[in-house]
N, C-alpha and C positions, 0 to 999 in steps of 0.2 A: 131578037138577039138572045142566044144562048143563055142561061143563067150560069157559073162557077159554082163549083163547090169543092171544097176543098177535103179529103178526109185523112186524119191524122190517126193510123190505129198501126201497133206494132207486130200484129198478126196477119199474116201476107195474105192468107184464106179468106179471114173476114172482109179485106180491103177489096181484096179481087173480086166478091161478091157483091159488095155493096156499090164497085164502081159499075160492073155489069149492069145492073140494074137500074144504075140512076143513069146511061150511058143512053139504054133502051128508053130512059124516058126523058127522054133530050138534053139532056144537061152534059155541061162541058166540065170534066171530074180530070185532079191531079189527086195520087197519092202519098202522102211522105209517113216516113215509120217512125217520126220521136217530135217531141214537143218543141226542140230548140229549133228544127227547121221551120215552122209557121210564120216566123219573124222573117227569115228569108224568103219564105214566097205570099209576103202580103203585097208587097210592091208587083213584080213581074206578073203576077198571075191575078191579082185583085178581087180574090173572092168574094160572090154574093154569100155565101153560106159556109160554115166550117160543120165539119163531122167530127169526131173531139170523143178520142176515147180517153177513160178516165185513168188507166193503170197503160203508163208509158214509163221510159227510162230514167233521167236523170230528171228532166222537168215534166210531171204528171200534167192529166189535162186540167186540175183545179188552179196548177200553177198560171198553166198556160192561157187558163181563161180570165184569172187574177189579171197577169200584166197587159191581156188586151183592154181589161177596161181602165189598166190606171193608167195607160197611153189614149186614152178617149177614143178606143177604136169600137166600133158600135155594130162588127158586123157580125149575124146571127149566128149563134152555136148551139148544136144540140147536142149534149153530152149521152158517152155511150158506157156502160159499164155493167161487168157481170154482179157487181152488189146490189143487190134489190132493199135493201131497210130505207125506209122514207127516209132516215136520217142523214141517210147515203145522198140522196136526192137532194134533202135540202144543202146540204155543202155547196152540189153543182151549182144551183139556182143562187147561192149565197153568195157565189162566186164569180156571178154576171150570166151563164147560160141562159139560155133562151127555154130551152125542152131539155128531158132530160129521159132517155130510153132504160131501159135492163136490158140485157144479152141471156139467153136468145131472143133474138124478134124476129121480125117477118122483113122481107126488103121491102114488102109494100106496104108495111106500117109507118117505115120511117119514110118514104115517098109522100105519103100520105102527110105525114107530120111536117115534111119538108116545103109542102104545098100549102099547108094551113099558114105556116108562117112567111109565105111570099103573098099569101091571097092578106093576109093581116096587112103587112105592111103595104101595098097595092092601093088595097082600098082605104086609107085614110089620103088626103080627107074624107070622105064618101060621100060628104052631103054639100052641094057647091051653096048652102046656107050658111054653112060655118066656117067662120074665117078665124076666132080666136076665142077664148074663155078669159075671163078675169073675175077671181077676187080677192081682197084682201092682200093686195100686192103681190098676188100671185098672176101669171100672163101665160096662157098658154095657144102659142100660135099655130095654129094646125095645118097650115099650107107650108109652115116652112121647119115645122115638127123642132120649134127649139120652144123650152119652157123658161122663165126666168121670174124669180122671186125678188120682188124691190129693184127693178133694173138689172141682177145680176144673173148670167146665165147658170141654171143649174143642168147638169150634164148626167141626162139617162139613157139606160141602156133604150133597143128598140120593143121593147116588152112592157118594160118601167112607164117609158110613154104613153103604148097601145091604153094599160091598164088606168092612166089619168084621166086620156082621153074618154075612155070608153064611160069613169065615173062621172066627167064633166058632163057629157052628154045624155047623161040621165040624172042632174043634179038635183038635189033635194030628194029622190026616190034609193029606197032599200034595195040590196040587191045581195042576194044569196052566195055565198063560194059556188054555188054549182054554174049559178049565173052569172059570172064573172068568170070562170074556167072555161063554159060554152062562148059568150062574148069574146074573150081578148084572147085565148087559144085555140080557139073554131072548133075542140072539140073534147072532149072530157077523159079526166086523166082518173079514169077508173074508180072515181071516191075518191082521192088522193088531194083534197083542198088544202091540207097546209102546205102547196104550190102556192098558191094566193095569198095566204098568210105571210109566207116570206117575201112577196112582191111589194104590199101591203107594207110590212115593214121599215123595205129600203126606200121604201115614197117619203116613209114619214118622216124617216133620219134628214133624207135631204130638204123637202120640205118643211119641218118643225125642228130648224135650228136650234133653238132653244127654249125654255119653258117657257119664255114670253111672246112666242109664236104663233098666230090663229091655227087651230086644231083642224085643217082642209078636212082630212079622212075620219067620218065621226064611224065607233064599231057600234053594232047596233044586236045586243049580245042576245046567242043563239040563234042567229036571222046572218050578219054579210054584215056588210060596210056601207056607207053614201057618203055623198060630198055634202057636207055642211057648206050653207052657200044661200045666206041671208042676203047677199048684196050682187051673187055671180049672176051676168049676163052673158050669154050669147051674141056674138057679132055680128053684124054680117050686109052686103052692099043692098044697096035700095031699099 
């Protein structure tokens, strides 16, 4: 079955390129030119993917990426934008993206990008050993990709997850920003780590409530992060 993808860019050149392309590589692609229509074609059209440029009309793509996550809608974006300052970057990522390009690019980078993030999401769970992670009141079930803290569900994006998932399943081992951009992104964002920093971040807000919270994500300084995980076990049948 076809994958969707949806791309929201107000420059007819750039869309018409980017649908050619993703057309040729099988994908089933609608184009719309401003931000307010993505709300109209999330229903009829149900995209696996949105394309999401960042400088649109009345509602930009930070907006647009904004109200999909506070509607709990989890479907991947990769933002597009002719600003290149990381800063620029982290906004998009700040703001629920998934990936986050500069213009110009290549159509086969963002193909490529677009592939990393269906082969991510694909293979989890990937290993039919692992049914769930817990500790410290925290529960994370990897066949049904929902996380919940003290019985309550907490609600990530598909990135936010990949990135638990992926510390879960190396818990109690260190693991570099480069190691974690290769792992949860399938491939490396040129040096550009504080991607992971802000990912990193939004785990911990929603995870460490408040100061009387167990610390999951210990930073492990000038080295990466690990899951502190004195009592986490792995699950799993027989």
């Amino acid at each position: 079955m076809q994958k969707k993808i949806l791309i929201v860019d107000d420059e007819p050149s750039i869309s018409l390129l980017i649908e050619f392309h993703l057309k040729r590589a099988g994908y089933e692609v609608k184009c719309i030119g401003n931000g307010e229509a993505v709300f109209d074609m999330l229903q009829p059209f149900r995209p696996d993917l949105i394309v999401l440029d960042l400088m649109l009309g009345k509602m930009d793509g930070l907006q647009v990426c904004r109200k999909l996550r506070e509607q709990n809608n989890a479907v991947p974006v990769i933002m597009l934008s002719a600003l290149q300052d990381v800063t620029d970057k982290i906004a998009g990522l700040d703001n629920g993206a998934d990936d986050y390009m500069t213009k110009p690019f290549s159509p086969h980078e963002l193909i490529s990008r677009i592939q990393a993030l269906f082969r991510r999401l694909k293979s989890i769970p990937g290993s039919i050993t692992e049914i769930s992670f817990t500790i410290n009141g925290l529960h994370v079930d990897v066949e049904q990709r929902q996380v919940f803290l003290d019985d309550r569900p907490v609600e990530l994006t598909p990135k936010e997850f990949e990135l638990l998932l992926f510390l879960c399943r190396h818990k109690g081992k260190v693991l570099s920003r480069q190691q974690l951009l290769h792992g949860v992104w399938d491939y490396h964002f040129l040096g550009d780590t504080r991607i992971v920093d802000v990912h990193i971040s939004h785990l911990r807000d929603k995870l460490e409530i408040n100061a009387r919270s167990p610390e999951y994500i210990k930073t492990v300084r000038n080295v990466g992060y690990k899951m502190y995980c004195p009592h986490l076990n792995s699950l799993s049948f027989g």
